[in-house]
Phi, psi and omega in degrees: 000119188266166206274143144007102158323143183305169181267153173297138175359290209272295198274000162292307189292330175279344189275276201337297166314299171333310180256013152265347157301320171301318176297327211258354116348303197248351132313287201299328187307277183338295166311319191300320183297332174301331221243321159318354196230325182303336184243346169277280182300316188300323197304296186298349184242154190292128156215156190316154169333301162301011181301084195317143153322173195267301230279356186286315213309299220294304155312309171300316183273019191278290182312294199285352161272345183276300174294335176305283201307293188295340173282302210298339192291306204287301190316311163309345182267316171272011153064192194118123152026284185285319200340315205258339167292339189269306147351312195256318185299317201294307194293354184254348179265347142338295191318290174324315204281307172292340158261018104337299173300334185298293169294343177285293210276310201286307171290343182074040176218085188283021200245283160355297177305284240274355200247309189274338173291327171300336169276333176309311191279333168270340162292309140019274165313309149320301172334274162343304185282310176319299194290294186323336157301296181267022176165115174277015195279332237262320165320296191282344179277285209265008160275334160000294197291305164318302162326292186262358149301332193281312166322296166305309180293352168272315195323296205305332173302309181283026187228343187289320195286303132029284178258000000 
């Protein structure tokens, strides 16, 4: 069975926009929950040593929402099978990903996050193995991400044991 023709020009470059918009979408929610709470309430909870600075969040997730967008664009393009199951996986870990900030920050429940950042983190992981399949550049764009969610979840475990 030969593979899918590349998507056309035009409709390659809006597909690209699209899903890095779609990322910096599910930022910006994540931010709104965030920013009210980031100089008050975060302050105030114990959290380990190793705890990042504030000013690293803003540069990092700027690259992985950018690196989101552009692994899942190359897995569409090369098209294939999955393509569509990895398409519906990338907009439902979008979801999580912005209802996270909701539940740590806006609600004031890092133990509630900490429950979703782990279904989070297993989508995450399917991802991975799909885009890795289905493009290895699209893999490799998107272990990043995977990286630092894993990084959060301990973290958010240890600001959970903590408090």
């Amino acid at each position: 069975m030969n593979p899918a023709p590349p998507p056309a020009p035009l409709r390659s470059i809006l597909a690209l926009v699209g899903f890095i918009a779609a990322s910096f979408t599910a930022g910006a929610i994540g931010s709104w929950a965030t920013f009210p709470h980031v100089r008050s309430w975060y302050p105030l909870l114990n959290k380990p040593d190793w705890n990042p600075p504030g000013w690293v969040f803003g540069p990092v997730w700027t690259i992985l929402y950018v690196l989101m967008g552009v692994a899942i664009w190359r897995a569409w393009r090369a098209g294939g099978p999955a393509v569509r199951g990895l398409v519906a996986g990338y907009f439902v870990q979008l979801g999580l990903n912005a209802l996270w900030p909701v539940l740590f920050f806006g609600l004031r429940q890092p133990a509630w996050a900490l429950l979703e950042i782990l279904v989070l983190w297993g989508f995450l992981v399917w991802l991975q193995a799909g885009l890795w399949r289905a493009e290895k550049a699209a893999g490799a764009l998107w272990l990043p991400y995977v990286l630092w969610v894993t990084f959060a979840t301990v973290l958010n475990t240890a600001i959970v044991r903590l408090n």
